[in-house]
C-alpha positions in Angstrom: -23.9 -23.1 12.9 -26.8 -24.7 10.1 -28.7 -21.8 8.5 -31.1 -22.4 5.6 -30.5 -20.0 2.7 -34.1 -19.2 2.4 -35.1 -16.7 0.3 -35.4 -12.8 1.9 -33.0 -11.2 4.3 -36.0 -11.5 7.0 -36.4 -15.0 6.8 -32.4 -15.2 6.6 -32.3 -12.7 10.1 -34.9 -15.3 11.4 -33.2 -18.8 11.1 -29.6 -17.0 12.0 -31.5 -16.2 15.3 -33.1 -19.3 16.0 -29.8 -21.4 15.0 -27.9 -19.2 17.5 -30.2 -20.0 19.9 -30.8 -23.4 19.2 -26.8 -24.1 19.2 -25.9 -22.2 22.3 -29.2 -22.4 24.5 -28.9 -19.0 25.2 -31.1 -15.7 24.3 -29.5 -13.8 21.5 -28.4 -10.2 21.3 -28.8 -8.5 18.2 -27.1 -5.0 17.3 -28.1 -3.2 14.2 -25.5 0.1 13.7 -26.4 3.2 11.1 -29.6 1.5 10.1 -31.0 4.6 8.8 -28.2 5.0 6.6 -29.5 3.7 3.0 -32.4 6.5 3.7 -30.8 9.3 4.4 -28.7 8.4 1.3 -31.5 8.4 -0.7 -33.1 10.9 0.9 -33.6 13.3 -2.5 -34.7 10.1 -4.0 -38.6 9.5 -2.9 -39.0 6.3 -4.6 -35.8 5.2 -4.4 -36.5 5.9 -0.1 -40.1 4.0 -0.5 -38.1 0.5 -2.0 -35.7 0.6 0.5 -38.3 1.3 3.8 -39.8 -1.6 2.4 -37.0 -3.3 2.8 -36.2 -2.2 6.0 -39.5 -2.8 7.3 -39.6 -6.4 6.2 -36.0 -7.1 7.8 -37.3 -5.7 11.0 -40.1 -8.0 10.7 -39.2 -11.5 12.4 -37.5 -9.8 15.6 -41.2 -8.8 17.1 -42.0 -12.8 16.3 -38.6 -14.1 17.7 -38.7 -12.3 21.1 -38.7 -15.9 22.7 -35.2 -16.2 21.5 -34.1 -12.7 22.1 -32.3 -10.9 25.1 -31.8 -7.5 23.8 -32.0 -5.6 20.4 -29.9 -2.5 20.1 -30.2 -0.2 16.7 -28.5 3.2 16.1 -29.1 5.4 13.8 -29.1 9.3 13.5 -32.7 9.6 12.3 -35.8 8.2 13.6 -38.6 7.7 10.7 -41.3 7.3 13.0 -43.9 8.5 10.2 -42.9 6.1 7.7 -43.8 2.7 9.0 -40.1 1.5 9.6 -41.2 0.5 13.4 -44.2 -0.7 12.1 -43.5 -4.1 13.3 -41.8 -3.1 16.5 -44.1 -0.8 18.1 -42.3 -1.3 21.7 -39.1 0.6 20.7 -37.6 2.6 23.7 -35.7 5.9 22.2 -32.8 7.1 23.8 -32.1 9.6 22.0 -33.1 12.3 24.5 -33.0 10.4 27.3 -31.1 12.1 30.5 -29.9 9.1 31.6 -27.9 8.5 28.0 -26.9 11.7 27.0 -23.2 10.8 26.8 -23.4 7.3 25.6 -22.0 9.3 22.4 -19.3 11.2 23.8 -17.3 12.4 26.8 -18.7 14.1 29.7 -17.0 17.1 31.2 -16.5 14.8 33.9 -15.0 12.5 32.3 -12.0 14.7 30.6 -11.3 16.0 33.9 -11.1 12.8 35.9 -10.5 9.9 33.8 -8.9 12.0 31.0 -6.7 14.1 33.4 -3.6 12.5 32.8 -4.2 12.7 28.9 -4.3 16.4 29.1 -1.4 16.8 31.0 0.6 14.6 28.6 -1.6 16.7 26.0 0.0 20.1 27.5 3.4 19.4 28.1 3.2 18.3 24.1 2.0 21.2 22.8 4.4 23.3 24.7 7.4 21.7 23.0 5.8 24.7 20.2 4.3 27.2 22.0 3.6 27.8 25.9 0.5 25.9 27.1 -0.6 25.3 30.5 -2.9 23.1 32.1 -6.2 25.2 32.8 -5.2 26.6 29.1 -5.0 23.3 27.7 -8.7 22.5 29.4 -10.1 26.3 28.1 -8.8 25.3 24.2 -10.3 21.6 24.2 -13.7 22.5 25.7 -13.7 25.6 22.7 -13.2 23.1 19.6 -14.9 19.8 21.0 -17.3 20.9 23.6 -21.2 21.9 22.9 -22.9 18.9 22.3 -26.3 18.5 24.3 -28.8 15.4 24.2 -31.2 16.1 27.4 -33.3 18.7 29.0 -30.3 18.6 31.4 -27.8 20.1 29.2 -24.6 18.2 30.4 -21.8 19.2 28.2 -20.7 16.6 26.2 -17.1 16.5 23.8 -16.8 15.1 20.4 -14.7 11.6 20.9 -13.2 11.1 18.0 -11.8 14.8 17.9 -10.7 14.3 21.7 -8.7 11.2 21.0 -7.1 12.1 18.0 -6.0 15.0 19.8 -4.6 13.2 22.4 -3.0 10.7 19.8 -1.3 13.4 17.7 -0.4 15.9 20.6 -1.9 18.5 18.9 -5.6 20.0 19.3 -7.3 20.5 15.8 -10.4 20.4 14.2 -10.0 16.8 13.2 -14.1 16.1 13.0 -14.1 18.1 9.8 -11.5 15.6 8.3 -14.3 12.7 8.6 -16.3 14.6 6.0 -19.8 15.9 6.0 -23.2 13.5 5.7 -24.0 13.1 2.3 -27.5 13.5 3.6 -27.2 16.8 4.3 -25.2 17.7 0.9 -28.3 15.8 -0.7 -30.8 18.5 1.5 -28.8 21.3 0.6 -28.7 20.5 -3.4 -32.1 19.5 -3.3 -32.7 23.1 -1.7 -35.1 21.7 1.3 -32.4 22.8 3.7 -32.6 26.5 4.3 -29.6 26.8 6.9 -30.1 30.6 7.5 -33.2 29.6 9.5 -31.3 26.8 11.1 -29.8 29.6 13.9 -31.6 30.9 16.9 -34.7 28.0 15.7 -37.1 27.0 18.4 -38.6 23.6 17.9 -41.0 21.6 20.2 -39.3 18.0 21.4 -42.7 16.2 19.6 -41.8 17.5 16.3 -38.3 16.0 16.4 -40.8 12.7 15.5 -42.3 13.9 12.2 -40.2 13.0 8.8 -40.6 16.1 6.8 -37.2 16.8 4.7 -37.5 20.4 5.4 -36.5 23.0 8.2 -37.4 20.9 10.7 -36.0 18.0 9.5 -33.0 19.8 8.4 -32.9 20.7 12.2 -33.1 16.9 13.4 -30.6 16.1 11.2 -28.3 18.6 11.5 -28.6 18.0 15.4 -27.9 14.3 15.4 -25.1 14.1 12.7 -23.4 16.8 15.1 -23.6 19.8 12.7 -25.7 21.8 15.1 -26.7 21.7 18.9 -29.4 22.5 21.5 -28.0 25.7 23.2 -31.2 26.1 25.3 -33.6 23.8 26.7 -37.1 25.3 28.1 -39.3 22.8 30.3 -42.6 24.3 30.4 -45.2 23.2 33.1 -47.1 20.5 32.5 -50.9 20.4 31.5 -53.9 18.7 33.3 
């Protein structure tokens, strides 16, 4: 593959996208992972955060231009700066964030640990009884206490941590392996900073619509807090629609 070295990581996205396509005659796929991450890093930094949405801005720039040559664009992230002119240049994003239809494209359904999973737990049981007595349905009870609770929909399915699950079922043992990982340094950053208050994190009530503003306070803290797995939505209210 022949890409010019041009000067600019958009023009450098560009001409890897139009080689790709050029060389293989097919429409490219392009996957962007944690492309938040350099903000929330710099999140107690505001002009530090207003270089690098610039930057981030201008890389997202050519893939609006070069949707002849693209398939399907897939970015995660954890926050969404909707307010800051990130999307600017891709105003036809479709969240999934909240999206019924995705809620466990980040975990493992209930349903899925007891059908897929079954024979993991069993193994998982009889494992864990070599130290102390465990059964089945006890096994089940002690895995949906330290990696259930996540909800991402108004339907509330129950969704378990996966990298907790499967560590569990790797070292035989259930633990509280997420904590291991370490905690977001964007949140350490909100908490030093003192624009996370996490008292009034508990019991908060928050519309869906302001999960969209960028405002590094409660709310924010809230968002972030939510989708770096530190907190969860225990109740969902759907109130009637207006005319």
């Amino acid at each position: 593959m022949t890409v010019h070295d041009e000067y600019g990581y958009d023009d450098r996205l560009k001409n890897i996208i139009q080689a790709a396509y050029q060389q293989t005659g097919r429409e490219v796929v392009v996957l962007i992972d944690e492309y938040d991450a350099p903000m929330l890093d710099s999140i107690h930094k505001p002009e530090l955060q207003d270089q690098i949405r610039d930057r981030i801005r201008n890389l997202f720039s050519p893939l609006k231009a070069q949707s002849d040559y693209l398939r399907f664009v897939f970015l995660t992230g954890i926050s969404k700066f909707s307010q800051l002119s990130v999307f600017s240049e891709l105003n036809n994003l479709n969240i999934l964030t909240f999206d019924p239809e995705y809620e466990g494209i980040c975990g493992i359904t209930e349903d899925e640990l007891m059908t897929q999973l079954k024979p993991d737990i069993e193994w998982l049981s009889e494992a864990i009884s070599q130290y102390k007595p465990m059964t089945y349905d006890e096994t089940v009870a002690e895995l949906k206490r330290m990696y259930d609770g996540y909800h991402f929909s108004r339907q509330m399915t129950d969704v378990y941590n996966p990298w907790s699950l499967f560590y569990a079922f790797e070292k035989g043992w259930i633990d509280n392996y997420w904590f291991s990982t370490g905690t977001p340094s964007s949140l350490i950053n909100l908490l030093r900073t003192g624009r996370m208050d996490m008292a009034r994190l508990e019991h908060l009530e928050a519309d869906m619509t302001q999960f969209d503003a960028h405002d590094p306070r409660p709310l924010y803290a809230v968002r972030l807090n939510v989708n770096t797995g530190k907190r969860t939505i225990d109740s969902y209210t759907v109130e009637q629609m207006r005319h």
